[in-house]
C-alpha positions as CSV (number, residue, x, y, z in Angstrom):
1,X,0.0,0.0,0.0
2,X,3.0,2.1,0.6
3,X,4.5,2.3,-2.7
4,X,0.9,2.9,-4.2
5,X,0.2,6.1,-1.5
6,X,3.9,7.1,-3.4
7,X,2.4,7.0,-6.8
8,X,-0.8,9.0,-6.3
9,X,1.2,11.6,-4.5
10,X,3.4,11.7,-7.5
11,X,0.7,12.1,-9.5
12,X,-0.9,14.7,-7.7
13,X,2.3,16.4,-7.9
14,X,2.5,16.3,-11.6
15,X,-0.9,17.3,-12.5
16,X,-0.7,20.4,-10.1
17,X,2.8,21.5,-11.9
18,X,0.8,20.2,-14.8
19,X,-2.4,22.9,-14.3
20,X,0.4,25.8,-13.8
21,X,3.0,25.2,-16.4
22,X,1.1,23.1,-19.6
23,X,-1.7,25.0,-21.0
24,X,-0.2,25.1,-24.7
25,X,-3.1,24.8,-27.1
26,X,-2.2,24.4,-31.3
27,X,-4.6,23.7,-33.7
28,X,-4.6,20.4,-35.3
29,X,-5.7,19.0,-38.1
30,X,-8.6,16.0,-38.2
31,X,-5.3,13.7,-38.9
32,X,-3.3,15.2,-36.4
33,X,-5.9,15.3,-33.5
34,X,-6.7,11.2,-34.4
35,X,-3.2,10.3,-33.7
36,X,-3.2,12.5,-30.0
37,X,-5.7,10.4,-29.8
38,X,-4.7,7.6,-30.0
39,X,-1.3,7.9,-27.7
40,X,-4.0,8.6,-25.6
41,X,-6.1,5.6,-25.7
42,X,-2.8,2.8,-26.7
43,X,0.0,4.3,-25.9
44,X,1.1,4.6,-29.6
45,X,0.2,5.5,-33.0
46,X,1.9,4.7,-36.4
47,X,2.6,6.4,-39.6
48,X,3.9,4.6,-42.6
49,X,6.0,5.9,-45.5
50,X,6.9,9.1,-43.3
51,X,10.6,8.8,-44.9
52,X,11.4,7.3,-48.5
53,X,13.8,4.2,-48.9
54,X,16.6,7.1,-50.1
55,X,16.2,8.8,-47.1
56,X,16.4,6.1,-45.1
57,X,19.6,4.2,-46.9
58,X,21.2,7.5,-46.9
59,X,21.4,7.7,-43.0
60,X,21.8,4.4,-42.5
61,X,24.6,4.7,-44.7
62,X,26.0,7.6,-42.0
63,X,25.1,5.4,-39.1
64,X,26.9,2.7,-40.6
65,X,30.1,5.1,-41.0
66,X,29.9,6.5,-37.0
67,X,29.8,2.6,-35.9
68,X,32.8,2.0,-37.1
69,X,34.6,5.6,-36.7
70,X,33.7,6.9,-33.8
71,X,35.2,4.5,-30.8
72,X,33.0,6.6,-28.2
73,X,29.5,5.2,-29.5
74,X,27.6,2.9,-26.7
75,X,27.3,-0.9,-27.4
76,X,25.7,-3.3,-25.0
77,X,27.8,-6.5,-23.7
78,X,26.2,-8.7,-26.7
79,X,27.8,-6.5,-28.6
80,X,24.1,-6.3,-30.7
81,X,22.7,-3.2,-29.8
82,X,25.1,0.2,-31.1
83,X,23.5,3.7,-30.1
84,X,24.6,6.8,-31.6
85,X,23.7,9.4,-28.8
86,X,22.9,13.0,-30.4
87,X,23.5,11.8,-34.2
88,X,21.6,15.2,-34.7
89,X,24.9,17.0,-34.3
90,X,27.1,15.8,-36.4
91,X,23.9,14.6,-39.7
92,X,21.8,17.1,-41.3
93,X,19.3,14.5,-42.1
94,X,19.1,13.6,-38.6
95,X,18.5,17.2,-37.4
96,X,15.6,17.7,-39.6
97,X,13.8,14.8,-38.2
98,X,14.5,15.8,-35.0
99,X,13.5,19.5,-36.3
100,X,9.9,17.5,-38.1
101,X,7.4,20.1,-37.3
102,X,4.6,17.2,-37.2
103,X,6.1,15.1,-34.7
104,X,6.7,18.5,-32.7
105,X,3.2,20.0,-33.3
106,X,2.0,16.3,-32.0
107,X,3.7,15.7,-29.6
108,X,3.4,19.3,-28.2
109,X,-0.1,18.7,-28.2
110,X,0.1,15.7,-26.5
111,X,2.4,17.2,-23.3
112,X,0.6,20.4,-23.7
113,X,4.1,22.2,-23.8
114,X,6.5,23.0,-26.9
115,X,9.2,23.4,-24.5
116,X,11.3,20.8,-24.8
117,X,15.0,20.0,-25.0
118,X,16.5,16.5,-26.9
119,X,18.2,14.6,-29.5
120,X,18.3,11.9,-31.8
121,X,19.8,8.7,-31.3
122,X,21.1,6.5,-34.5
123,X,20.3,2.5,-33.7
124,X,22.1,-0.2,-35.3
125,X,21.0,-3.8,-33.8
126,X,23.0,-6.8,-34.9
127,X,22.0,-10.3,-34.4
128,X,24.0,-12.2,-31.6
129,X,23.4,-14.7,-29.5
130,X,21.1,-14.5,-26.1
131,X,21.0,-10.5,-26.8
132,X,18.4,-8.8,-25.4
133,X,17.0,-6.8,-27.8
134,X,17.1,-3.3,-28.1
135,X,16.6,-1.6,-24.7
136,X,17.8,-4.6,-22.5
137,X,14.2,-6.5,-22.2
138,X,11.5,-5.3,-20.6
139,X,11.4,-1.4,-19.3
140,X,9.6,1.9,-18.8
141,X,11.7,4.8,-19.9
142,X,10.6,7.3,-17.0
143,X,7.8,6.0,-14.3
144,X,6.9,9.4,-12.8
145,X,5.0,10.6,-15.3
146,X,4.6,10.4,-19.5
147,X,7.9,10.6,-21.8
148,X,7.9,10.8,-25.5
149,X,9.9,9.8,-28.2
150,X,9.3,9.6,-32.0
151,X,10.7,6.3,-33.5
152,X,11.6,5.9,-37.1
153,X,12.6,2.6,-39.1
154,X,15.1,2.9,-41.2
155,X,15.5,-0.8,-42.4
156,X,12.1,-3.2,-43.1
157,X,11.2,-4.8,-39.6
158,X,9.8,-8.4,-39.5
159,X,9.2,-9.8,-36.2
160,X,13.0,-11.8,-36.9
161,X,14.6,-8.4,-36.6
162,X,13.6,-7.0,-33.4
163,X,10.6,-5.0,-33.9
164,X,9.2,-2.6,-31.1
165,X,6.6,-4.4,-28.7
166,X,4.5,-2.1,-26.4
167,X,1.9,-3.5,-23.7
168,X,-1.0,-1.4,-25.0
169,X,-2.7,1.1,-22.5
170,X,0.5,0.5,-20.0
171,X,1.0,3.9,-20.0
172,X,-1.8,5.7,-18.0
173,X,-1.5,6.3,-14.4
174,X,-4.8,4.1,-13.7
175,X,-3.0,0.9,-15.2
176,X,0.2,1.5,-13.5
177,X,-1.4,1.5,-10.1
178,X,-3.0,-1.7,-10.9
179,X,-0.5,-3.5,-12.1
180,X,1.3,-2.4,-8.5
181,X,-1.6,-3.5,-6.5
182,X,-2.2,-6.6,-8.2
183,X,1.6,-7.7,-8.7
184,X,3.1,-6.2,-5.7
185,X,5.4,-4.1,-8.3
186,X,7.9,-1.2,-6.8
187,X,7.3,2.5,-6.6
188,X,9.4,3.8,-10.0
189,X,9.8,0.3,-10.9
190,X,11.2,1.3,-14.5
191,X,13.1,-2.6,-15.2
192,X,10.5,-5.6,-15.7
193,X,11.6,-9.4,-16.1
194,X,10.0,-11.7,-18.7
195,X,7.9,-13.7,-15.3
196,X,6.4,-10.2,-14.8
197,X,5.5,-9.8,-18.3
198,X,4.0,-13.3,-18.1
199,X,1.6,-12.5,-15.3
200,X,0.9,-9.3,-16.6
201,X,-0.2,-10.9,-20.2
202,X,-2.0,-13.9,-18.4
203,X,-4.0,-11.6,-15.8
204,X,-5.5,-9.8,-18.9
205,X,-5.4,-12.4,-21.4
206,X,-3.3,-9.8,-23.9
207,X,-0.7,-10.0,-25.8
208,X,2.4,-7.1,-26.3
209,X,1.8,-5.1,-29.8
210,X,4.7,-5.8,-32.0
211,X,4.7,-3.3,-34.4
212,X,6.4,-4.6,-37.6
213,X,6.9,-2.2,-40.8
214,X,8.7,-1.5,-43.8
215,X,11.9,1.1,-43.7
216,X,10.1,4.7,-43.0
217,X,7.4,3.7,-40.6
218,X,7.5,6.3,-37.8
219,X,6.3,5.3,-34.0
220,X,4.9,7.6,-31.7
221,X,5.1,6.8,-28.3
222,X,4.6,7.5,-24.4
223,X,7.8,5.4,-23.2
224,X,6.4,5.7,-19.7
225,X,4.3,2.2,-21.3
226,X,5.8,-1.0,-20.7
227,X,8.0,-1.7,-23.8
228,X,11.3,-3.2,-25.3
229,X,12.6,-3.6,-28.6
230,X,12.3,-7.1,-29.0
231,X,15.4,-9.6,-29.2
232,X,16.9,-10.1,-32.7
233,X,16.9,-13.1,-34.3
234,X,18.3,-12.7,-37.5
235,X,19.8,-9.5,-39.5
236,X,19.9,-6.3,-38.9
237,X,18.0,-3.3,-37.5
238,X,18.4,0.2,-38.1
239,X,16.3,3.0,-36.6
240,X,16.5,6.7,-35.0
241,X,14.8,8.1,-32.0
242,X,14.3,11.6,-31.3
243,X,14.3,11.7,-27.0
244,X,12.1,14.4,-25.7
245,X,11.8,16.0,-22.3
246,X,9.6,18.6,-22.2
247,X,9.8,20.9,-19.8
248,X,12.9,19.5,-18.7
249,X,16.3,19.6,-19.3
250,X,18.1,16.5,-20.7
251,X,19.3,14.4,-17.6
252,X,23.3,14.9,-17.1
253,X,24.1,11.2,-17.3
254,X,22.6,11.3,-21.1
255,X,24.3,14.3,-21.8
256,X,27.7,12.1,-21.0
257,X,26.5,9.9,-23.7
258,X,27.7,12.4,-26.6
259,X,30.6,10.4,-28.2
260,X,31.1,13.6,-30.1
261,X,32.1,16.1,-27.5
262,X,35.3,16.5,-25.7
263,X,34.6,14.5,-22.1
């Protein structure tokens, strides 16, 4: 009961700070509003063919080059999963997705700010054995209240080369406090093991979205939803993220994470 007293206060806390700094209103179109909505509702929406196979070989292409130029990029112990923290700095075709004025005019609806701060991450995930998948398994990116991120394919994702899988609906506060009064789970609990996904699954008689698409399909999502990026089985998988935090300032550890500045 403890740890659930923590989360409502949190929440309280948020949606007073909420009623006093995010009243941003911008007028959407009938597209536009659907997919608020429907971060809303699941947790995600999809768009396909937001870049062209050009654009998309092009910067994988540049990812490609950064992997094997730049010792300073992040790869997990499987060596599988490469991340290219703030790619935006250093690729002009990075910075204008991170610059997209959709994903911003959506995504600012959705927080009801347009101040933010971020960058993109380039994502190259290579098949080895027993990796994790992208993400290390099971997570939530932030647990005290919503985070955002825009998520593009760059290469065509089967369910063999690691797609994204998101428990639908995981997101809002009312499902996080059940799932912590029905499974006993932590206060901030961010990290969940595959038992806990099992239970979760079996309690509701769900199963995780895996969202599968062809290079250019562009995911929006509240990361504070249960999600990973599934393990790998075979190939490769290329992809950038544009990390938001609105009304925030990007956490210091991240900012370490630049294997283009001058630590």
């Amino acid at each position: 009961m403890e740890e659930i007293i923590k989360s409502y206060l949190q929440e309280y806390k948020n949606r007073f700070s909420d009623s006093i700094k995010r009243n941003y209103e911008v007028e959407l179109s009938e597209d536009e509003e659907k997919v608020v909505r429907q971060i809303h509702s699941k947790g995600f929406a999809i768009f396909e063919n937001f870049f062209t196979i050009d654009q998309c070989n092009l910067i994988r292409d540049r990812i490609d080059y950064w992997v094997n130029n730049n010792p300073n990029i992040w790869i997990d112990s499987s060596k599988s999963d490469h991340r290219i923290f703030f790619l935006n700095l250093v690729e002009s075709e990075v910075q204008s997705f991170f610059q997209d004025t959709t994903i911003i005019r959506i995504l600012s609806s959705y927080e009801k700010t347009d101040n933010f701060q971020g960058f993109t991450l380039g994502n190259k995930v290579i098949f080895q054995p027993d990796n994790l998948g992208s993400g290390g398994g099971w997570h939530r990116d932030f647990v005290k209240r919503k985070q955002t991120k825009a998520i593009l394919y760059l290469s065509d994702v089967s369910e063999e080369n690691g797609p994204f899988q998101y428990l639908e609906g995981s997101h809002r506060f009312q499902d996080l406090v059940q799932l912590q009064r029905r499974f006993g789970f932590h206060y901030n609990q961010f990290r969940y093991t595959e038992n806990d996904i099992s239970r979760i699954l079996e309690s509701s008689s769900s199963t995780p979205s895996t969202i599968t698409g062809r290079a250019g399909t562009l995911l929006l999502v509240d990361t504070r939803g249960i999600h990973r990026g599934m393990p790998i089985e075979r190939g490769k998988r290329y992809a950038l993220t544009n990390y938001y935090w609105f009304n925030s300032n990007i956490p210091k550890h991240i900012k370490k994470m630049n294997p283009f500045s001058n630590k």
